[in-house]
C-alpha positions as CSV (number, residue, x, y, z in Angstrom):
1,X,77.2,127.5,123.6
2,X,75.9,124.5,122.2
3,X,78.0,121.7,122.1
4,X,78.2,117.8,121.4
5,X,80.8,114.7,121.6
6,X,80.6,112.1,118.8
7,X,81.8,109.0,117.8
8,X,81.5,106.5,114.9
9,X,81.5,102.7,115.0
10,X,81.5,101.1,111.6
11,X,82.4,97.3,111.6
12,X,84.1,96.7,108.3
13,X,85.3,93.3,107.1
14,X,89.4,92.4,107.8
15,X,90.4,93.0,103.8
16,X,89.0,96.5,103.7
17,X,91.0,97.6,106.2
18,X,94.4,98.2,104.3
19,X,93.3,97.5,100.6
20,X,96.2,96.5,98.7
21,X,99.2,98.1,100.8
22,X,102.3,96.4,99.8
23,X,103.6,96.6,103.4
24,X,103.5,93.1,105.6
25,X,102.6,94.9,108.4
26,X,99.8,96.0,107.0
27,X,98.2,92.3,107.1
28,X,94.4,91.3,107.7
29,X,95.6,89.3,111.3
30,X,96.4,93.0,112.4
31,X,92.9,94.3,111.8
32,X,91.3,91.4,112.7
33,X,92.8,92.4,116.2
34,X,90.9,95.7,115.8
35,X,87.8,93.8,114.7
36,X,87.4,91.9,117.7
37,X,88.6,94.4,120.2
38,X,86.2,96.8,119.0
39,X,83.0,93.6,119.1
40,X,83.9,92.4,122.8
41,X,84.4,96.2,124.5
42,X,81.5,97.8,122.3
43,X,79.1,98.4,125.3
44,X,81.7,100.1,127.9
45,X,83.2,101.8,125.0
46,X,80.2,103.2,124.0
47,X,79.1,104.3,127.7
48,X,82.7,105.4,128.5
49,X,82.1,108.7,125.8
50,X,78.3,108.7,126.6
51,X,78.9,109.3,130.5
52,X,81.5,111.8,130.3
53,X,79.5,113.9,127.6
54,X,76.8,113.6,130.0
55,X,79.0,114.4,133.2
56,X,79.8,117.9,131.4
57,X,76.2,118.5,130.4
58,X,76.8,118.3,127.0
59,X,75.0,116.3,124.1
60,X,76.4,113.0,123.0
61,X,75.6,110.9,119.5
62,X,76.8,107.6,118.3
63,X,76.9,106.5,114.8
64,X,77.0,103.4,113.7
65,X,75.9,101.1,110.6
66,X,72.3,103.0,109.9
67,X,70.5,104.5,106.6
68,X,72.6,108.0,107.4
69,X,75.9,105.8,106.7
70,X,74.6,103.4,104.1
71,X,73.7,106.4,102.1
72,X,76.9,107.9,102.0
73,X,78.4,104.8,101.4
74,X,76.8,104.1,98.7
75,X,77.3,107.6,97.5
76,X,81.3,107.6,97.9
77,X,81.6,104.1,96.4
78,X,80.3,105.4,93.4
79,X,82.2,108.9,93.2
80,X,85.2,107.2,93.9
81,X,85.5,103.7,94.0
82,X,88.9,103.3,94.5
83,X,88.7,104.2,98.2
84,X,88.4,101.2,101.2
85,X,85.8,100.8,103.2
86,X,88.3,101.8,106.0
87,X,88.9,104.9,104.5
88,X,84.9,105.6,103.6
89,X,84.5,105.1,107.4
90,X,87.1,107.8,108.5
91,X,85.4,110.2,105.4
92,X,82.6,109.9,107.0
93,X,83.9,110.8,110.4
94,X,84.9,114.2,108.8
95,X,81.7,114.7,106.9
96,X,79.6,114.3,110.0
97,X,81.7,116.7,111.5
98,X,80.5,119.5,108.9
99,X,77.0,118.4,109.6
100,X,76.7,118.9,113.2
101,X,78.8,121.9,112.4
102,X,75.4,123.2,111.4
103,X,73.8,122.9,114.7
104,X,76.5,122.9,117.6
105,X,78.6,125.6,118.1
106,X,81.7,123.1,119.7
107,X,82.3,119.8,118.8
108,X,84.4,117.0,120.4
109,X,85.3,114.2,118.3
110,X,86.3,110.4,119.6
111,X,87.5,107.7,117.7
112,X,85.8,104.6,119.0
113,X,89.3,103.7,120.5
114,X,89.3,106.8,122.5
115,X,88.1,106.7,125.8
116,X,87.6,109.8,128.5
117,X,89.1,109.1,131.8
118,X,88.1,112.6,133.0
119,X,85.6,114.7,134.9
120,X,86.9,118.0,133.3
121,X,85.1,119.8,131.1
122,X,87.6,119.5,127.2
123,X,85.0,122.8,126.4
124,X,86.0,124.8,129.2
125,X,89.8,123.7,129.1
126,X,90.0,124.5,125.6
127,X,89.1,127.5,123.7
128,X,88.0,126.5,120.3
129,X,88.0,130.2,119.0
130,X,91.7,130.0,119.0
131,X,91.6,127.2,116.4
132,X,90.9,123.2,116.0
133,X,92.5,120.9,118.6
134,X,94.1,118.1,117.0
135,X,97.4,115.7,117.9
136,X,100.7,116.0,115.8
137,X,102.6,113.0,114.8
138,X,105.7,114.5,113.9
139,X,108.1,112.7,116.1
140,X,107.2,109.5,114.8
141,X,107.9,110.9,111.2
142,X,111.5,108.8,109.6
143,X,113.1,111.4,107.5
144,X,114.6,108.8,105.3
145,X,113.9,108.7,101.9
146,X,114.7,104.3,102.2
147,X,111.8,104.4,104.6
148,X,109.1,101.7,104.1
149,X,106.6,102.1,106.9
150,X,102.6,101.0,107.0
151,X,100.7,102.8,104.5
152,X,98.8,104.6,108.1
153,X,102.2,105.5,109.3
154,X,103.1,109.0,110.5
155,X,105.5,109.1,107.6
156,X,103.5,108.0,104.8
157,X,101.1,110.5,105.6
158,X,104.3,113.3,106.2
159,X,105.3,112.6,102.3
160,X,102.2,112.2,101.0
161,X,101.1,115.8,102.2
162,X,104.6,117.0,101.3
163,X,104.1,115.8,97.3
164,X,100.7,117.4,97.3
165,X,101.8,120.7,98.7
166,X,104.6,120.5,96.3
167,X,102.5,120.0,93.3
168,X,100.0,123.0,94.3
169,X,103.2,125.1,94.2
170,X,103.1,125.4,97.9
171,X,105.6,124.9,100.7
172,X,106.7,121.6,101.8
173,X,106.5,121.6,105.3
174,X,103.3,120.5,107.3
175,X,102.2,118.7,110.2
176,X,101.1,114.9,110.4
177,X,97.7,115.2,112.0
178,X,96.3,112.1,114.0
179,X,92.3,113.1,113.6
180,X,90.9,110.5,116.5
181,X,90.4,113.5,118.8
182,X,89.4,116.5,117.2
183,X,88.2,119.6,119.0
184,X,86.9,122.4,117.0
185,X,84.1,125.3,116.4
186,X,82.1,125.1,113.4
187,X,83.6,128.6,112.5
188,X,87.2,126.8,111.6
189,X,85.0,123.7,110.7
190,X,83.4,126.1,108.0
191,X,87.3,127.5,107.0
192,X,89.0,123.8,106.9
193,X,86.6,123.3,104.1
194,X,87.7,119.6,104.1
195,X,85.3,118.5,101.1
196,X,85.9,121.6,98.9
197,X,87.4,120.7,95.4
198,X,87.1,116.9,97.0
199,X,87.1,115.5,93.2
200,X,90.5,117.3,92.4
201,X,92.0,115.8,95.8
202,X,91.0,112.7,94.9
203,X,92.5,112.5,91.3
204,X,95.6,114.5,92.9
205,X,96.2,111.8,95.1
206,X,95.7,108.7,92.5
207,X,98.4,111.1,90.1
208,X,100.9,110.5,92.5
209,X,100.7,106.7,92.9
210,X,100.5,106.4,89.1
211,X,103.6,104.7,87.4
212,X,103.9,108.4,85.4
213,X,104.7,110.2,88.6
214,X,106.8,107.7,89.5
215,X,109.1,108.1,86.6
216,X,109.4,111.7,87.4
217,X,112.0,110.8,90.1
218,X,110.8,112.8,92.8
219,X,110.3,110.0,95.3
220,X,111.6,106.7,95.4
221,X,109.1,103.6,94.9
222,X,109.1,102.6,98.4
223,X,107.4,105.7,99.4
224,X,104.8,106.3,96.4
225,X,103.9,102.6,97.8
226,X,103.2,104.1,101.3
227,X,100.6,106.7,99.8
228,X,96.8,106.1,100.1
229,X,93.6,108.0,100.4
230,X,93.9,109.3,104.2
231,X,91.7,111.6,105.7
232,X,94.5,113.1,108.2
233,X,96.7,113.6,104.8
234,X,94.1,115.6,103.6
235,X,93.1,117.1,106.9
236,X,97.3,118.4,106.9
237,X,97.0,119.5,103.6
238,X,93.9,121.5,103.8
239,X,95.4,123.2,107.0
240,X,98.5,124.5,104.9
241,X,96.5,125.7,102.0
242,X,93.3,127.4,104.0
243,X,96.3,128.7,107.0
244,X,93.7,127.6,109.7
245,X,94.5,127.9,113.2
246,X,95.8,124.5,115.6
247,X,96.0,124.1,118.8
248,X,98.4,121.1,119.3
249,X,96.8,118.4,121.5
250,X,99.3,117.8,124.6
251,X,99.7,114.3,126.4
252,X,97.1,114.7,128.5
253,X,94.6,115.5,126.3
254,X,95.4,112.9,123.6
255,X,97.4,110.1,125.1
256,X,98.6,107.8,122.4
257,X,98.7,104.5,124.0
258,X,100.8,102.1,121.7
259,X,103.7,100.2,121.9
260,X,104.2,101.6,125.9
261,X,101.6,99.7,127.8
262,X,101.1,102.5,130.5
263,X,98.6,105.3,131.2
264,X,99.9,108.0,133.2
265,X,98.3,109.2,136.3
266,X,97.6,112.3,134.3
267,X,95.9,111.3,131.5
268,X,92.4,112.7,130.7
269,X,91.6,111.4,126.7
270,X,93.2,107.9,126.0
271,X,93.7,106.7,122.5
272,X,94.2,103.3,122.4
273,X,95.8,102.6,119.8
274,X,97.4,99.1,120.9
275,X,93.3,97.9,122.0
276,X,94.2,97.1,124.7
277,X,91.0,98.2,126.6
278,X,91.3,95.9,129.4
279,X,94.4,98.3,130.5
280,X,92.3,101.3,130.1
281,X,89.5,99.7,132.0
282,X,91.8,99.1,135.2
283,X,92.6,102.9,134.6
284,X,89.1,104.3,134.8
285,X,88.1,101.7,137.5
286,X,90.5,102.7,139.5
């Protein structure tokens, strides 16, 4: 088998990060968190992915801010210039994926934020013929239509997926997908088809947020205003329609380290979603 573990750092400036959400929490002081968590912990964050991947004999790649990105930048800002540069970024994350798709068997996936504290091998736990790895979200979706949550909240992402399901004529139901850790062989990589019929995804997506839709009555303002461009909405929705095979993350795997500021003993993939490295660091040190 040949495998590799990626991740992408892309510094982005504060504004880009939630474009014109309508939410307050979705403010540029909370991304300027991001902004300087990711500037001060770039080395060991970095070196954290790049030792494990090493420790398990596998290949390792970081991308970052080169000609490769600037190109398809450039590229997307063009096709479809109503997307953030945050969003580009997590695009891109997905579009590498397809590339080294053509040249690994295995892929693993880290979000910069995302940090191994393990010596076991996520290849040999994890049999990627059985389907893509990724985390669900679900119990964080509020199953109330007077919700009015970040526009990168589990449930904006729940009922955006669920209006475009709905207007393919398909069922409801699907999964929120967090995509910071994603697992997968370039077999389902090549059956997700993420970027097939991109254009009509796109136009899908702005349909819904458009005053017309609105007056249809199917949702009430406060969600259409939740609905973005997201690469785990799409990442959901092409899951439904393509019926590709998951294997759900468990805790150990993909720890989501929020609002708890713990790791358990257990843990072998952080996700540090609060950035609050210096915790992780007294984890892995000790």
């Amino acid at each position: 088998m040949n495998r590799i573990i990626y991740s992408i750092y892309v510094d982005i400036p504060a504004p880009e990060h939630y474009g014109k959400s309508k939410n307050k929490n979705d403010s540029i002081e909370k991304a300027n968190v991001t902004i300087n968590a990711f500037k001060e912990h770039y080395d060991r964050l970095v070196a954290s992915k790049k030792d494990y991947a090493y420790s398990i004999n596998v290949s390792f790649k970081m991308y970052e801010y080169d000609k490769q990105y600037k190109t398809f930048e450039k590229n997307f800002a063009k096709d479809f210039p109503e997307l953030t540069g945050y969003e580009v970024i997590n695009f891109y994350k997905i579009h590498i994926l397809n590339e080294l798709a053509k040249d690994y068997d295995e892929i693993l996936y880290l979000d910069f934020d995302a940090i191994p504290l393990t010596k076991d091998n996520f290849f040999d736990a994890w049999d990627l013929s059985k389907g893509i790895c990724v985390y669900d979200n679900n119990d964080n979706v509020i199953h109330n239509r007077k919700v009015n949550h970040s526009i990168r909240s589990p449930s904006a992402k729940y009922y955006n997926c669920q209006a475009m399901l709905l207007d393919g004529g398909y069922h409801p139901g699907n999964d929120v997908i967090n995509t910071g850790i994603i697992g997968a062989s370039k077999e389902h990589i090549k059956q997700l088809d993420f970027f097939g019929g991109f254009r009509h995804i796109i136009d899908l997506m702005t349909s819904l947020r458009s005053d017309a839709y609105a007056e249809t009555g199917m949702y009430p303002q406060n969600i259409l205003d939740m609905f973005r461009y997201d690469n785990e909405t799409i990442f959901s929705y092409k899951i439904q329609v393509n019926d590709i095979n998951v294997q759900w993350f468990d805790n150990e795997w993909h720890y989501f380290f929020d609002k708890q500021r713990f790791i358990p003993d257990q843990t072998k993939i952080v996700h540090a979603i609060c950035k609050d490295f210096d915790c992780v660091w007294r984890k892995l040190d000790a």
